[in-house]
C-alpha positions as CSV (number, residue, x, y, z in Angstrom):
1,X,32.3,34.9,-23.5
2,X,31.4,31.9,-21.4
3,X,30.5,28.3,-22.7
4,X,28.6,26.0,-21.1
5,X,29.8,22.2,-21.7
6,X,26.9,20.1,-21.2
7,X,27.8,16.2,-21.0
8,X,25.8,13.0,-19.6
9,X,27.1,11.0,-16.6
10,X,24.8,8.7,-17.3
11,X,26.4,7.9,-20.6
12,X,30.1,8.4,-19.3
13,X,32.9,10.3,-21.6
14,X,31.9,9.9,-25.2
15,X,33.8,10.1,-28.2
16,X,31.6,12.8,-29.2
17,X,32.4,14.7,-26.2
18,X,35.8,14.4,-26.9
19,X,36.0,15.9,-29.9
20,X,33.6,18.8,-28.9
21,X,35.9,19.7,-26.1
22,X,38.8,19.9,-28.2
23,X,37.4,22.2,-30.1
24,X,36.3,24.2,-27.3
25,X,39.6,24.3,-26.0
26,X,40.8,25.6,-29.9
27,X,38.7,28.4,-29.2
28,X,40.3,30.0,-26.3
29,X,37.3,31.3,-24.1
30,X,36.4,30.0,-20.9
31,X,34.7,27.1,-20.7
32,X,32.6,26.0,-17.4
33,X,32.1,21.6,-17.9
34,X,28.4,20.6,-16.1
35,X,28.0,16.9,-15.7
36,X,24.2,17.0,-15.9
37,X,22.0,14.0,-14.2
38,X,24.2,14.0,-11.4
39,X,21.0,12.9,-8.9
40,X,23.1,10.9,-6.2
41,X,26.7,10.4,-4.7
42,X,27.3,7.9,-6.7
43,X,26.4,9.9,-10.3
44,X,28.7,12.4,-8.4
45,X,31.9,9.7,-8.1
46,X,31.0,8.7,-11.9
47,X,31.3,12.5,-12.7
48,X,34.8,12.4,-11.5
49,X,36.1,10.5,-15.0
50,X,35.4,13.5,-17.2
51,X,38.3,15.2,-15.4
52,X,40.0,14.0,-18.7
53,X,38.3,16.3,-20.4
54,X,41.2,18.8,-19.0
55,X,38.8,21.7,-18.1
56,X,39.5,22.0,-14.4
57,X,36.6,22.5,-12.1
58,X,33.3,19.9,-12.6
59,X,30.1,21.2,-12.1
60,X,28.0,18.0,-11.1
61,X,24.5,19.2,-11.8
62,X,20.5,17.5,-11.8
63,X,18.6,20.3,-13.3
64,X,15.5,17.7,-12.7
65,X,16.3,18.2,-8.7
66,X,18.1,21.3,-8.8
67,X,21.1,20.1,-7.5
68,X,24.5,21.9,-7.7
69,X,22.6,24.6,-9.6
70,X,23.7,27.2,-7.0
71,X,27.9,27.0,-7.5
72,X,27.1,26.8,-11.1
73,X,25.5,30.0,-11.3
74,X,28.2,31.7,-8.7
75,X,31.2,30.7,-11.2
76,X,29.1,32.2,-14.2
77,X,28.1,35.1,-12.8
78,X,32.4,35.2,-11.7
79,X,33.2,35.2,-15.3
80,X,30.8,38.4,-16.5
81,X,32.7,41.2,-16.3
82,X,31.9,44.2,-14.9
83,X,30.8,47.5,-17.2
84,X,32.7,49.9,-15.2
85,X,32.0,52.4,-18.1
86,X,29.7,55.0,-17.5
87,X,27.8,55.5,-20.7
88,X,25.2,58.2,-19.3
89,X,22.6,56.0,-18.8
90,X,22.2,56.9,-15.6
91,X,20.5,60.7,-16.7
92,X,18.0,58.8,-19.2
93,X,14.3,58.7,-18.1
94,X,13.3,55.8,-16.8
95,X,11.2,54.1,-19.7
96,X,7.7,53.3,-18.7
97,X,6.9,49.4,-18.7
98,X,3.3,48.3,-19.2
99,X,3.2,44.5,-19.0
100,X,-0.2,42.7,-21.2
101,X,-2.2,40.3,-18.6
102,X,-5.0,38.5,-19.1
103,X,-6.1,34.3,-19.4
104,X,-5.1,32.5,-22.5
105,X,-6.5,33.5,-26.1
106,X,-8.2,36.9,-24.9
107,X,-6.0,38.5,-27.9
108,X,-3.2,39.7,-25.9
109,X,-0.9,39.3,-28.4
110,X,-3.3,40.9,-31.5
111,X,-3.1,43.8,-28.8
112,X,0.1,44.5,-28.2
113,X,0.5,44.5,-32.3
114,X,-2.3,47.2,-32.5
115,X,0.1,49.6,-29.9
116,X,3.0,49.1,-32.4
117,X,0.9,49.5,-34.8
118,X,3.0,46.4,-36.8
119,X,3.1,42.7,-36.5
120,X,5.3,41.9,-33.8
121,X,4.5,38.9,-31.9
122,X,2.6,35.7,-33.1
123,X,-1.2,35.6,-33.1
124,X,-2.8,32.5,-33.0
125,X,-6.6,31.2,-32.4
126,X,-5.0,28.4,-30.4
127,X,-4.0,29.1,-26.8
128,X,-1.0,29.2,-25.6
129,X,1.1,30.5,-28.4
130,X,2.9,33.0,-26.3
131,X,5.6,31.1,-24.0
132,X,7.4,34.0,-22.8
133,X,7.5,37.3,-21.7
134,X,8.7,39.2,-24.6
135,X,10.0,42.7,-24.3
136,X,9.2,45.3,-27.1
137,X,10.6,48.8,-26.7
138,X,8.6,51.4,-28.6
139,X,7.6,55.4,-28.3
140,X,4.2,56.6,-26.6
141,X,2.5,59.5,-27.4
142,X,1.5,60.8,-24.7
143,X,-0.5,64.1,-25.5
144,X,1.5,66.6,-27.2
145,X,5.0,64.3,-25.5
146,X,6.6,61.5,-26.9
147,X,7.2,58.8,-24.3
148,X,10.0,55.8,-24.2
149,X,8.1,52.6,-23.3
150,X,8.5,48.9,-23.0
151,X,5.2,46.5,-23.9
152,X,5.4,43.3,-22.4
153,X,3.2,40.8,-24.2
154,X,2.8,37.5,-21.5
155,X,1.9,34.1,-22.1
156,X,-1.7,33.5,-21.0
157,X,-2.2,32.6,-17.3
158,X,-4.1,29.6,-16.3
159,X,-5.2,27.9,-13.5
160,X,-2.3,26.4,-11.3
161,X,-4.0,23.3,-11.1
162,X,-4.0,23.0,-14.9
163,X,-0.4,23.8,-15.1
164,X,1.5,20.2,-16.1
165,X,4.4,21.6,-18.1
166,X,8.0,22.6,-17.1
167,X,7.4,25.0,-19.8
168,X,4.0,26.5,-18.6
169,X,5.0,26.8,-15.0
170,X,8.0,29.1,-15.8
171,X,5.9,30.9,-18.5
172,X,3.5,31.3,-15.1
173,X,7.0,32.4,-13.1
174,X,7.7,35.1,-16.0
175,X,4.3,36.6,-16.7
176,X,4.4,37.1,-12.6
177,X,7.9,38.9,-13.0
178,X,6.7,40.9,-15.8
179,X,3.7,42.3,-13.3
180,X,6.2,42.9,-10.5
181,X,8.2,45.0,-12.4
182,X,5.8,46.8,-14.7
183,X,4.1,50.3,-14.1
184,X,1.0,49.8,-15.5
185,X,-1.1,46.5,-16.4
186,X,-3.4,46.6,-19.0
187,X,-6.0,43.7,-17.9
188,X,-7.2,41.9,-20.8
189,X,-10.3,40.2,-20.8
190,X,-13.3,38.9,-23.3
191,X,-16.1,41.3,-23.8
192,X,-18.1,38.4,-25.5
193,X,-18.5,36.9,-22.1
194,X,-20.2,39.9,-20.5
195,X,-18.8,38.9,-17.5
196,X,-15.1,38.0,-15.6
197,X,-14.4,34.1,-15.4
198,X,-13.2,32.7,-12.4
199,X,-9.5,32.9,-13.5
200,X,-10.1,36.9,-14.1
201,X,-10.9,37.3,-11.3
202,X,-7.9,35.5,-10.0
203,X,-5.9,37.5,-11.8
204,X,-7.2,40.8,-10.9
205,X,-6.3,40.0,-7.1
206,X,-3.3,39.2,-8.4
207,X,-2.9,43.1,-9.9
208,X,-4.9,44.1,-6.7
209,X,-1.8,42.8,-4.2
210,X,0.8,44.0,-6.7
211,X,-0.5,47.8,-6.3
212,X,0.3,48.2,-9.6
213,X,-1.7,51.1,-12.1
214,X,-4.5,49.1,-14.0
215,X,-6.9,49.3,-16.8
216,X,-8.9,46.9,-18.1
217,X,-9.0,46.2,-21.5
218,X,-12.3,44.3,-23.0
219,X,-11.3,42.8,-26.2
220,X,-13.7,41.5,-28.8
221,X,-16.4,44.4,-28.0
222,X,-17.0,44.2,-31.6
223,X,-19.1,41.1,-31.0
224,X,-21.4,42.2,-28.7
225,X,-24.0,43.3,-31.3
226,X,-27.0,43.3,-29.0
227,X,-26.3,45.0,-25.7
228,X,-25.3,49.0,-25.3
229,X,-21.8,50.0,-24.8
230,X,-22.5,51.5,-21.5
231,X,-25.0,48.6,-20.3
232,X,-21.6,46.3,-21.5
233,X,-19.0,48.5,-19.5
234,X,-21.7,48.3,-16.0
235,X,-21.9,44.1,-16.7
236,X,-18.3,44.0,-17.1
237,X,-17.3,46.2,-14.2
238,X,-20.2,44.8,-11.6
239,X,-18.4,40.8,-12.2
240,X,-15.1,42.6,-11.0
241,X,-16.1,44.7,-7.7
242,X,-12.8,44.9,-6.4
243,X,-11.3,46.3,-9.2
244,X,-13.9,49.6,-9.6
245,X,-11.2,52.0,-9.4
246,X,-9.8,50.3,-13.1
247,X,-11.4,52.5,-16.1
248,X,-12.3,50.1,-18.3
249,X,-12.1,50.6,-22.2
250,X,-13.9,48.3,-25.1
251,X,-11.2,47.6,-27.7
252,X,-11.1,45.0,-30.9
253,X,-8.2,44.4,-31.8
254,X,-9.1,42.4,-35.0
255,X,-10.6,46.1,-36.5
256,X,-8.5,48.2,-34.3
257,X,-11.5,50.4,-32.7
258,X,-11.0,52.6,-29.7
259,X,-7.3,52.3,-29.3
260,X,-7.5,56.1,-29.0
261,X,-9.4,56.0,-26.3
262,X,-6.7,53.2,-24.5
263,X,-3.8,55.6,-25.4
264,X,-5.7,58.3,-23.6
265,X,-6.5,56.2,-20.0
266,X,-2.6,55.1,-20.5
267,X,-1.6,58.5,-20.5
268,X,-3.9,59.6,-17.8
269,X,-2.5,56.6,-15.4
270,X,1.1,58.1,-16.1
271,X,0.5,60.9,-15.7
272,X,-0.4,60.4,-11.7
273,X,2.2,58.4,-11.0
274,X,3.7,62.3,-10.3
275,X,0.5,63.6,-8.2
276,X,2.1,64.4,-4.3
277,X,-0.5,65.4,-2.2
278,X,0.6,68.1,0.7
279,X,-0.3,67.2,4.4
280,X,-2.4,70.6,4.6
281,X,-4.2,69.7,1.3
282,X,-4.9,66.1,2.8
283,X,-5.6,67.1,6.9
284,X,-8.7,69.7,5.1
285,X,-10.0,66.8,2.8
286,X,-9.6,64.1,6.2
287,X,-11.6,67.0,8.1
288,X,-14.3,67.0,5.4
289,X,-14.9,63.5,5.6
290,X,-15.0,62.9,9.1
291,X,-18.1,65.9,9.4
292,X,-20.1,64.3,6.0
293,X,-19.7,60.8,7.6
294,X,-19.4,60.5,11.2
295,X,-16.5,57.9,12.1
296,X,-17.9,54.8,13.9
297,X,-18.0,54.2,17.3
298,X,-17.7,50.9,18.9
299,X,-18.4,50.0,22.4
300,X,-18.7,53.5,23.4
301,X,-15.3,54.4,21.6
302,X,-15.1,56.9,18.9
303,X,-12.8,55.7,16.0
304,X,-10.6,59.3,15.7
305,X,-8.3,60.8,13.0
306,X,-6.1,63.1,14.3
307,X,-4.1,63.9,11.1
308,X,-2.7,62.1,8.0
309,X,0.1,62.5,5.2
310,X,1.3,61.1,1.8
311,X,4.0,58.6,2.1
312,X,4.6,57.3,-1.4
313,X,2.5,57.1,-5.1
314,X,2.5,53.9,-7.1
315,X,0.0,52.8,-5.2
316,X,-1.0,56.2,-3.4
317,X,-0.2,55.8,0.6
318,X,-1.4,57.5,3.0
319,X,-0.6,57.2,6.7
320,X,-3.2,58.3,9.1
321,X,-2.4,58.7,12.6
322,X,-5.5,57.6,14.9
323,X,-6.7,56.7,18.5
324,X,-6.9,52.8,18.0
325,X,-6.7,51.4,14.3
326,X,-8.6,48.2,15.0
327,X,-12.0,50.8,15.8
328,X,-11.2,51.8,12.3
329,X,-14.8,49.7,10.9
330,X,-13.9,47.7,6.9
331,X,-16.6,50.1,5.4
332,X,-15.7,53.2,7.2
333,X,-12.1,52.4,5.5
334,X,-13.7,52.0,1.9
335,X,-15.3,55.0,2.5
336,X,-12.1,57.0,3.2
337,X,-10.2,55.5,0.1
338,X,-13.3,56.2,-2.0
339,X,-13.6,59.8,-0.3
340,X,-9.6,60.4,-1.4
341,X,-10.0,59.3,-4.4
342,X,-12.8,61.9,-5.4
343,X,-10.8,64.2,-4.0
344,X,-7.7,64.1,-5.4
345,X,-8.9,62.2,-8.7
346,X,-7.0,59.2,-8.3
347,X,-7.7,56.8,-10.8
348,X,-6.5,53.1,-12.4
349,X,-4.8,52.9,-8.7
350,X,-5.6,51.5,-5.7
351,X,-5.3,53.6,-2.7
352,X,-3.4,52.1,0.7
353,X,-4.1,53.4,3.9
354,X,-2.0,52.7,6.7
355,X,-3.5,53.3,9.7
356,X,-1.1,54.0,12.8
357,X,-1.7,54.1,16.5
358,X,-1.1,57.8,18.2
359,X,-2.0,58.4,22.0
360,X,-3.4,62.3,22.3
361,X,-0.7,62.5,24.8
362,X,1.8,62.4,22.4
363,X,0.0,64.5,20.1
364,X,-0.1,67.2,22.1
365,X,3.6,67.0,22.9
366,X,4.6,67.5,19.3
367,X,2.2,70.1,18.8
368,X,3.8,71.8,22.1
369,X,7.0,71.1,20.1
370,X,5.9,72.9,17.0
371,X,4.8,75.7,19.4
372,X,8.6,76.1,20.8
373,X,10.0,76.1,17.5
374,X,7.8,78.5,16.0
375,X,8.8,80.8,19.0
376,X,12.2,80.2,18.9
377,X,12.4,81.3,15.4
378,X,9.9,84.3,15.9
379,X,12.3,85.4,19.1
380,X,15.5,84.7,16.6
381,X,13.7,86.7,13.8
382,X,13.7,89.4,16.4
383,X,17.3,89.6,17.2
384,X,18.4,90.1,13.9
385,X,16.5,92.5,12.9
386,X,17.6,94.7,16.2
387,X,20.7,96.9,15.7
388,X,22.5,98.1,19.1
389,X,23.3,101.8,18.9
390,X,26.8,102.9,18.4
391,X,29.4,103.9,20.9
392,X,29.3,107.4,20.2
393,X,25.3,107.7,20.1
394,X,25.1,105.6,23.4
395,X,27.6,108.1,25.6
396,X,27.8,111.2,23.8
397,X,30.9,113.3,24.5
398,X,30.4,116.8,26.7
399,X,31.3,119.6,24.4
């Protein structure tokens, strides 16, 4: 164990800090001394007199300017040991982190208690109760399989210019961390509103850049007395246009309605973070939507797909060798992700294309390649298969 020895330099050594630091020193673990408000050289000099203390090596700090907090965290991290024991981690399934989004009191918290299915995170009607991300490891049914999982409940994310706290701001830094790192996002907004707010929409480019696997998760449905649930689900999805590909699912987590119906578009979501489409598969699908929608042609050049294949899931990518990518039209592109997505069911993520340049010259040289090869190996098939006639067969002795 490490201890971190805060003192003042402001103050100077004070009796109090002597006394703590000879206790500290009773205890016999290592003990790292930071001289906090060190802001300038001459805080730095005054720093010099707690030498006295007798812990070796000052740390002179400003955590207000960030100063000095650099070396400090190199000698902590020097004093960690390393877990050179292999414990068998390593063969355990990865467990499957779904991180709760949304803007302050949209019952993200009341949400993340109806998953448990127990009261395990404060719920409060005033926003802002959730500071930090808080990581709860629990089991998902998935189906008929029993899933490991981690729920991260965030703290609600406002607008940056309404940020004014130290405290907000790195709530804002950890909620962004817990997004980075998730799987899947479950997007809560308020169904009362019948529409996104600015700062939902914010937040679903956010999720949007991130790539991450989405649904959206309209609390407080129970509300929303005098409107249809379908006409509720078309208001809610028309305010967010970029995010179409999102199911969307009508929740209260107050009377705990419909969380059946969330457990199923969870499992559906992890259960195509698997899906690998095969180049043949995807080169037939590409063919069929190039002949139901013609690609566009601009100043007299043809915008052409010569063949494509899956380079990665979580987002799905796909790269798609082409003429020229910049005759590739924005709409013609929306209609090729939309036209995947059909085809191969994709939903909850967003599809990336990555379009690559690919002169027919050098398209034709690596199907001439694939031409050699496959004779090469037809011609080597051949000689193994022919036996040479023995000796005796070949010149047969006079009798």
């Amino acid at each position: 164990m490490t201890i971190l020895f805060v003192v003042d330099v402001t103050s100077g050594p004070m009796p109090l800090d002597k006394e703590i630091a000879e206790r500290l020193r009773a205890s016999g673990k290592k003990v790292i001394l930071v001289v906090n408000k060190a802001d300038n050289t001459s805080s730095e000099r005054d720093a010099l007199e707690f030498h006295q203390m007798g812990f070796g090596k000052i740390h002179a700090v400003s955590c207000l300017h960030r100063l000095g907090i650099d070396s400090l965290m190199d000698d902590v991290l020097e004093s960690i040991p390393k877990n050179t024991v292999s414990d068998g981690s390593e063969n355990e399934p990865k467990p499957l982190r779904i991180a709760v989004l949304g803007r302050p009191n949209v019952g993200k918290s009341s949400i993340v208690n109806r998953i448990l299915g127990e009261e395990r995170v404060i719920v409060s009607d005033v926003p802002g109760t959730t500071r930090d991300a808080v990581d709860i490891q629990f089991t998902l049914r998935c189906g008929d399989e029993e899933v490991v999982a981690v729920l991260v409940d965030t703290a609600g994310l406002r607008k940056k210019s309404k940020i004014d706290e130290a405290v907000e701001r790195y709530s804002m830094m950890r909620a962004e961390e817990a997004l980075e790192k998730c799987d899947i996002v479950l997007f809560v907004i308020e169904a009362t509103t019948r529409m996104s707010t600015s700062q939902d929409k914010t937040i679903s480019r956010m999720i949007i850049d991130s790539g991450k696997g989405c649904i959206i998760v309209a609390n407080k449905w129970d509300a929303c007395t005098d409107i249809k649930r379908k006409e509720l689900i078309a208001e809610l999805h028309s305010s967010l246009p970029m995010m179409q590909y999102a199911p969307l699912v009508l929740v209260s987590a107050t009377k705990g309605s419909n969380f059946g119906e969330l457990f199923e578009a969870i499992a559906e979501l992890r259960a195509q973070m698997s899906i690998k489409v095969s180049t043949s598969v995807l080169n037939k699908v590409i063919t069929d939507a190039q002949k139901k929608n013609l690609p566009p042609v601009i100043a007299s050049r043809a915008f052409r797909i010569y063949y494509g294949t899956m380079i990665g899931n979580c987002p799905p990518r796909f790269a798609l060798f082409v003429n020229d990518p910049k005759l590739c039209a924005e709409h013609y592109r929306t209609y090729l992700e939309n036209y995947f997505r059909k085809a191969f069911t994709f939903t909850g993520f967003p599809i990336r294309l990555i379009l690559k340049p690919r002169r027919r010259e050098e398209l034709s040289d690596i199907l001439q390649r694939k031409e050699q090869f496959k004779r090469a190996k037809r011609l080597a098939g051949r000689d193994k298969s022919f036996k040479p006639p023995r000796k005796e067969e070949e010149f047969p002795e006079d009798n």
